[in-house]
One Martini backbone bead per residue (centre of mass of N, CA, C, O) as a GRO file, in nm:
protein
  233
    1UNK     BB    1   0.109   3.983   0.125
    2UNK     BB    2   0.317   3.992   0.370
    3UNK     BB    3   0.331   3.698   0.480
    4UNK     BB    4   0.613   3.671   0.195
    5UNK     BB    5   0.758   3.899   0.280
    6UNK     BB    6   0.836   3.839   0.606
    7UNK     BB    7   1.001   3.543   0.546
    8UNK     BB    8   1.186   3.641   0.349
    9UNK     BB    9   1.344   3.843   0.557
   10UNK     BB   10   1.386   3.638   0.770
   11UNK     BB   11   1.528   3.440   0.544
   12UNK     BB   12   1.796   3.634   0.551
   13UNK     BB   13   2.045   3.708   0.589
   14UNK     BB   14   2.257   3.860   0.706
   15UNK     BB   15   2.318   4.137   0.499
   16UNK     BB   16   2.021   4.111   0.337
   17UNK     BB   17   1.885   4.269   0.055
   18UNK     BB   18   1.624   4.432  -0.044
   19UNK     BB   19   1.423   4.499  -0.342
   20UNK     BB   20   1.186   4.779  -0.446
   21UNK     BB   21   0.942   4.795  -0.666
   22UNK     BB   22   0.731   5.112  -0.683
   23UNK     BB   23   0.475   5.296  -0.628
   24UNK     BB   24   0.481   5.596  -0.548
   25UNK     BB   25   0.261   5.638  -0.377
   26UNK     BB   26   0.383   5.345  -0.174
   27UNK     BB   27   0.631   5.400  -0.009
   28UNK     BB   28   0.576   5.453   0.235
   29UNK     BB   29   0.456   5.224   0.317
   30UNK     BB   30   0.667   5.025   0.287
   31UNK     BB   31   0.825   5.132   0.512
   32UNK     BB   32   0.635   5.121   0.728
   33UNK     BB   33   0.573   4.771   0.721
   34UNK     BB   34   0.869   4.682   0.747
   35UNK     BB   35   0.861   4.807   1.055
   36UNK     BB   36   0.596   4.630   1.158
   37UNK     BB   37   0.676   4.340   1.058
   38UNK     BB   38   1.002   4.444   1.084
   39UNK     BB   39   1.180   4.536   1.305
   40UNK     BB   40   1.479   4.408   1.244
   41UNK     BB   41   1.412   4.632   0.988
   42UNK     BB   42   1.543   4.829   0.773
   43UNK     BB   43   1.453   5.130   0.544
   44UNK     BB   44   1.425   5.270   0.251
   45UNK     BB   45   1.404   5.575   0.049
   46UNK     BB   46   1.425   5.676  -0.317
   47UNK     BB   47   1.466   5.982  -0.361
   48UNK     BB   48   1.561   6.121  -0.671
   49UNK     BB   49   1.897   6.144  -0.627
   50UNK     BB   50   1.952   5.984  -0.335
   51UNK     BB   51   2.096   6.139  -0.079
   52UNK     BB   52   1.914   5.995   0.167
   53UNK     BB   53   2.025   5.723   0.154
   54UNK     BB   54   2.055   5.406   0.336
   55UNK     BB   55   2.306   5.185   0.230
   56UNK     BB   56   2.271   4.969   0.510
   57UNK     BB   57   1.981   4.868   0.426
   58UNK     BB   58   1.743   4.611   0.376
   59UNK     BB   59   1.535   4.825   0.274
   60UNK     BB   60   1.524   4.935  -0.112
   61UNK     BB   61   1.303   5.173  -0.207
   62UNK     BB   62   1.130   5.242  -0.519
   63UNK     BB   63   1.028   5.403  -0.823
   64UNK     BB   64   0.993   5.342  -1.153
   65UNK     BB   65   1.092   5.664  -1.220
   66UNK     BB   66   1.415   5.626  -1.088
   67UNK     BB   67   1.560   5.360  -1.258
   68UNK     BB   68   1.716   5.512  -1.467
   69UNK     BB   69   1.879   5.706  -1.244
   70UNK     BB   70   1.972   5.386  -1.069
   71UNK     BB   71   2.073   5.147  -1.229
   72UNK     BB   72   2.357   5.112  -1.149
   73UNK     BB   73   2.419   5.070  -0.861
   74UNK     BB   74   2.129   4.868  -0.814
   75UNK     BB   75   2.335   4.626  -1.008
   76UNK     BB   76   2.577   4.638  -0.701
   77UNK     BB   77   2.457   4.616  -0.441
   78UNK     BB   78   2.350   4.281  -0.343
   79UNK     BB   79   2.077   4.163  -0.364
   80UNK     BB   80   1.886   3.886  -0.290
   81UNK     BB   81   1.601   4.055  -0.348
   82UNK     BB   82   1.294   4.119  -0.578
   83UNK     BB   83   0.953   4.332  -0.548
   84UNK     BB   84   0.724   4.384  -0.750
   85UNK     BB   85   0.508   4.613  -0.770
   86UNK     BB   86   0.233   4.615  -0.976
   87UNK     BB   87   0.355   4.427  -1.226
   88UNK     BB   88   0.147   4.482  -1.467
   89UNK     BB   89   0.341   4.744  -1.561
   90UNK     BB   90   0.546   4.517  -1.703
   91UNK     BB   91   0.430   4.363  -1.937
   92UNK     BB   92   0.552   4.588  -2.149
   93UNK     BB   93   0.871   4.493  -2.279
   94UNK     BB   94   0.913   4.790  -2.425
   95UNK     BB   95   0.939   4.954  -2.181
   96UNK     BB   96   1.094   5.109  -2.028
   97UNK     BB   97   1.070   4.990  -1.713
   98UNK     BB   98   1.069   4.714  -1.797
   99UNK     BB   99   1.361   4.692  -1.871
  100UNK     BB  100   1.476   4.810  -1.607
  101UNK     BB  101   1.388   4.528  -1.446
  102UNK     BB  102   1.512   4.319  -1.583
  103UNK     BB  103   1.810   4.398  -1.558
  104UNK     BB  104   1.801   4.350  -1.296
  105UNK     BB  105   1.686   4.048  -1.260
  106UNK     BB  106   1.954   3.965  -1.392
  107UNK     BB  107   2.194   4.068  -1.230
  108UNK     BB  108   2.100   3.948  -0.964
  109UNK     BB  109   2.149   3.653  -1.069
  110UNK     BB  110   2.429   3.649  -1.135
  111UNK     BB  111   2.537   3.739  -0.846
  112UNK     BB  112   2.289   3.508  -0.722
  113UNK     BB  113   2.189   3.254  -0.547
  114UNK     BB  114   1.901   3.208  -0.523
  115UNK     BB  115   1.681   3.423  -0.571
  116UNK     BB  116   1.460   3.630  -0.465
  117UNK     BB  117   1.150   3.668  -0.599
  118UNK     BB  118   0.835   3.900  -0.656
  119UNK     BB  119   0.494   3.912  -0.811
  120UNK     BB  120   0.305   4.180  -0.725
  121UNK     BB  121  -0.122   4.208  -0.804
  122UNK     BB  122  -0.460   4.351  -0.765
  123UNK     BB  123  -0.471   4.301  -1.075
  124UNK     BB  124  -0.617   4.196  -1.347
  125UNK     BB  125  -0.530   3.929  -1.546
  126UNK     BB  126  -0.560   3.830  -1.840
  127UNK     BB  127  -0.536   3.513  -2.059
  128UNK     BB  128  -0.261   3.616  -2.179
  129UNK     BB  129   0.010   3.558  -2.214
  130UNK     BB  130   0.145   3.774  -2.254
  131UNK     BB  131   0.119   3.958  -2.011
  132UNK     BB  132   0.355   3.758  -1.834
  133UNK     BB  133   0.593   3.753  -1.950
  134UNK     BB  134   0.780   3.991  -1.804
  135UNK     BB  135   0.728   3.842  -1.525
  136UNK     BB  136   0.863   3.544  -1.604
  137UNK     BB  137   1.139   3.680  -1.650
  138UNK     BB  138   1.204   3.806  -1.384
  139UNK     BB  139   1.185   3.549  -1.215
  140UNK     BB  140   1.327   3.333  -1.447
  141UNK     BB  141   1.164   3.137  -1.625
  142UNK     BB  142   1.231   3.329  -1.877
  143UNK     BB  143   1.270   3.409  -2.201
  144UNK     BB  144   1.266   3.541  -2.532
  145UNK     BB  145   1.213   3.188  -2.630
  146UNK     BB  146   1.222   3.026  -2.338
  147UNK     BB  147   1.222   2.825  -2.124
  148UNK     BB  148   1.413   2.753  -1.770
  149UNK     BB  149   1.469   2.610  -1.608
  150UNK     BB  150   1.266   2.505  -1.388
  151UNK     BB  151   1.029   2.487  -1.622
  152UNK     BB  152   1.166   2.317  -1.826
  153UNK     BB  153   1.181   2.080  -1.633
  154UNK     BB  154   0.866   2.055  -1.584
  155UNK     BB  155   0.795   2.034  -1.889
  156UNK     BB  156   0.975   1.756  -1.954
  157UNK     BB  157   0.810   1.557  -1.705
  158UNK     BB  158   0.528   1.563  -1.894
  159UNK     BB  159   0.581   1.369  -2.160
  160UNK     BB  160   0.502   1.583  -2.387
  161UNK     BB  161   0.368   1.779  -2.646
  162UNK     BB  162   0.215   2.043  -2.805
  163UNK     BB  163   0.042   1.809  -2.955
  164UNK     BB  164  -0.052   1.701  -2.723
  165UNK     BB  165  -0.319   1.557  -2.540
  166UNK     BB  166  -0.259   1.779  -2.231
  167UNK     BB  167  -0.061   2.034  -2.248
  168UNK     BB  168  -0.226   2.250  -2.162
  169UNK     BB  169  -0.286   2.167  -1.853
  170UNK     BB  170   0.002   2.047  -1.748
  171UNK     BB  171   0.161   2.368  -1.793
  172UNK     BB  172  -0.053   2.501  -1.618
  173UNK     BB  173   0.072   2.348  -1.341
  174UNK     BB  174   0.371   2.408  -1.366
  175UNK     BB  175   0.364   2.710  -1.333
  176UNK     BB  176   0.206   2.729  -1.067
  177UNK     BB  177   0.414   2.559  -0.965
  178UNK     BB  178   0.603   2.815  -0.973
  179UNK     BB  179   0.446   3.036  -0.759
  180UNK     BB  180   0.110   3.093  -0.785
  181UNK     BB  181  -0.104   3.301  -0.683
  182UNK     BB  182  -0.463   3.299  -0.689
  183UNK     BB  183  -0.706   3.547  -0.645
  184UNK     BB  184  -1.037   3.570  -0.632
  185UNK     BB  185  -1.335   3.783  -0.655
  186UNK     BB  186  -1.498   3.612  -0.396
  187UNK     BB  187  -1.256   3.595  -0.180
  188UNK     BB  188  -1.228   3.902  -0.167
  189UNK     BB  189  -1.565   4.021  -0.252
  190UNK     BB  190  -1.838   3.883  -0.201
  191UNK     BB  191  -2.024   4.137  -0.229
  192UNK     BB  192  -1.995   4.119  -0.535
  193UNK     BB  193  -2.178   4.104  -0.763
  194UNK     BB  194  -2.210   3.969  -1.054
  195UNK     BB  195  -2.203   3.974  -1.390
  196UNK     BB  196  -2.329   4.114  -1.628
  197UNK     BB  197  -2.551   4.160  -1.920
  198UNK     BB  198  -2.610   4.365  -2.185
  199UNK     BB  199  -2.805   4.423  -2.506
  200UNK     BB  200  -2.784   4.702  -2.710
  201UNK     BB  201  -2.957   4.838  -2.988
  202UNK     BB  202  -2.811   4.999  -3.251
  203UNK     BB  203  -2.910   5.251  -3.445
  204UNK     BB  204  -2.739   5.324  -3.801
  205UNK     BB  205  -2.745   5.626  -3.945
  206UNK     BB  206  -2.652   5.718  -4.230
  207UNK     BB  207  -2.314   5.701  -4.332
  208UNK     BB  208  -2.236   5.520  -4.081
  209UNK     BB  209  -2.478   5.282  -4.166
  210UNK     BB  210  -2.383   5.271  -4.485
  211UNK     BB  211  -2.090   5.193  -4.436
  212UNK     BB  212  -2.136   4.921  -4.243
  213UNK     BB  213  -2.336   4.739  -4.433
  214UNK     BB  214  -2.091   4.782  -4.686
  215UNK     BB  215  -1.904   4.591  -4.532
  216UNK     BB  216  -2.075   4.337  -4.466
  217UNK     BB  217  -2.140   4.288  -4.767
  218UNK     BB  218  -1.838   4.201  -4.838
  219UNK     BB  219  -1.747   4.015  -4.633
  220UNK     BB  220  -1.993   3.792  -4.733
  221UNK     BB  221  -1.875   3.767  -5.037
  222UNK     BB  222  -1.593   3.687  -4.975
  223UNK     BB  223  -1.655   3.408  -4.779
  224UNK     BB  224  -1.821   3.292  -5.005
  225UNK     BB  225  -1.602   3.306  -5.229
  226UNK     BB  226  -1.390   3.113  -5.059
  227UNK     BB  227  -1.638   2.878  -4.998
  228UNK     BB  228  -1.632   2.800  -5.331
  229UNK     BB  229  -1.337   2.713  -5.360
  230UNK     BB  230  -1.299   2.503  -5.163
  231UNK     BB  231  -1.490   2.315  -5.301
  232UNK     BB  232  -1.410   2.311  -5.580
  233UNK     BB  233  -1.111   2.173  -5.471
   0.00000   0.00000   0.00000
C-alpha cells in the first residue's frame, strides 16, 4: 500500500501538505513509515488539542475521533491531498466521522485543482452499492445524487442507458478504471483453505417452535392467496 502512497508525496509540489486520517492505533506508525520511506518528507501527529503539531510539516496524522475538535483549522490548512485509512470506517454517511471526512474531502476540493484523494482498506467490503457511496463520495466521484465529473464522462461515453443489456458489466469497469484496485483473499494469503459451508440441522421445540411453524404457515396461505388472485386477474 506505501507504494502509491511514496509516489504521490514524490510527486506533490515543493510545500504540497498531505493530510492523513487514520486510526487511533496507528498514527505513530504512519509517521515512523513517512520517515522511512520518504526521508525528505516531515510528519506530524495530531495529539488532543493539537498543542504540539508542526504546521508546517507536509504530512499531517490525525485519528477520526479528533477531527470534531480539528475540522476548522483543517479544511483551511492548504492540503493538496488526503488519505483515509481503513475507509470502510466512513461507509455509513449518517455517522459523525463519515461527515466530517466529507466536509473536509469538498473544502479540500474547492480549494484545489485535482486533488489526491485515496482510500485504502484491508477489510473486506460486500458488494452492496450502499457500502462504497461514502468512500466514493469522499474521492469526488458522487455527490448525494449522481455520478459527477470524471466518472459522469465515463458513464456516458458507454452510449448505453441503465435499461439497457450490458449496462451493468460495462458501469462496473467504468468505476474500476477509475482506480480501484482490488485485491482478493488468494493473492494475499494464499494458504488460507476455501470457505466451506456446513448446515446444520436444529429442531425448535416447545413455544417457539410453535411460533415459528405457525407463522411459516401463515405466510404459506398468504403467498398463495396472492397467487390464485393473481390467476384469477
Amino acid at each position: 500500500a506505501w507504494r502509491p502512497i511514496v509516489r504521490a508525496l514524490e510527486n506533490l509540489a515543493p510545500g504540497g501538505r498531505l493530510l492523513a486520517v487514520v486510526p487511533n492505533v496507528v498514527k505513530a506508525n504512519w509517521a515512523r513509515e513517512v520517515g522511512l520511506w520518504t526521508p525528505g518528507r516531515r510528519a506530524t501527529v495530531v495529539h488532543g488539542d493539537g498543542d504540539t503539531v508542526d504546521a508546517y510539516s507536509d504530512v499531517v496524522i490525525l485519528n477520526y475521533e479528533l477531527l470534531d475538535r480539528h475540522i476548522g483549522w483543517l479544511g483551511t490548512h492548504g492540503f493538496r491531498g488526503m488519505i483515509v485509512d481503513e475507509a470502510h470506517f466512513i461507509k455509513n454517511k449518517a455517522s459523525q466521522r463519515s461527515r466530517h471526512v466529507l466536509e473536509l474531502a469538498d473544502q479540500l476540493r474547492l480549494r484545489t485543482t485535482r486533488p489526491l484523494m485515496m482510500a485504502l482498506t484491508g477489510t473486506p467490503l460486500i458488494n452492496d452499492i450502499e457500502d462504497f457511496l461514502a468512500i466514493w463520495h469522499m474521492l469526488g466521484w458522487v455527490d448525494d445524487k449522481e455520478p459527477r465529473g470524471e466518472l459522469m464522462q465515463k458513464l456516458e461515453d458507454i452510449g448505453l442507458t441503465p435499461a439497457d443489456r450490458g449496462f451493468l458489466p460495462a458501469a462496473r469497469s467504468a468505476v474500476i478504471e477509475m482506480g480501484i484496485v482490488r485485491r482478493r483473499k488468494v493473492d494475499v494469503a494464499a494458504d488460507i483453505p476455501a470457505r466451506r459451508i456446513a448446515d446444520l440441522p436444529v429442531e425448535l421445540d416447545g413455544a417457539m417452535g410453535r411460533s415459528i411453524r405457525e407463522a411459516e404457515k401463515k405466510l404459506t396461505q398468504r403467498l398463495v392467496k396472492r397467487y390464485d388472485s393473481a390467476i384469477a386477474a
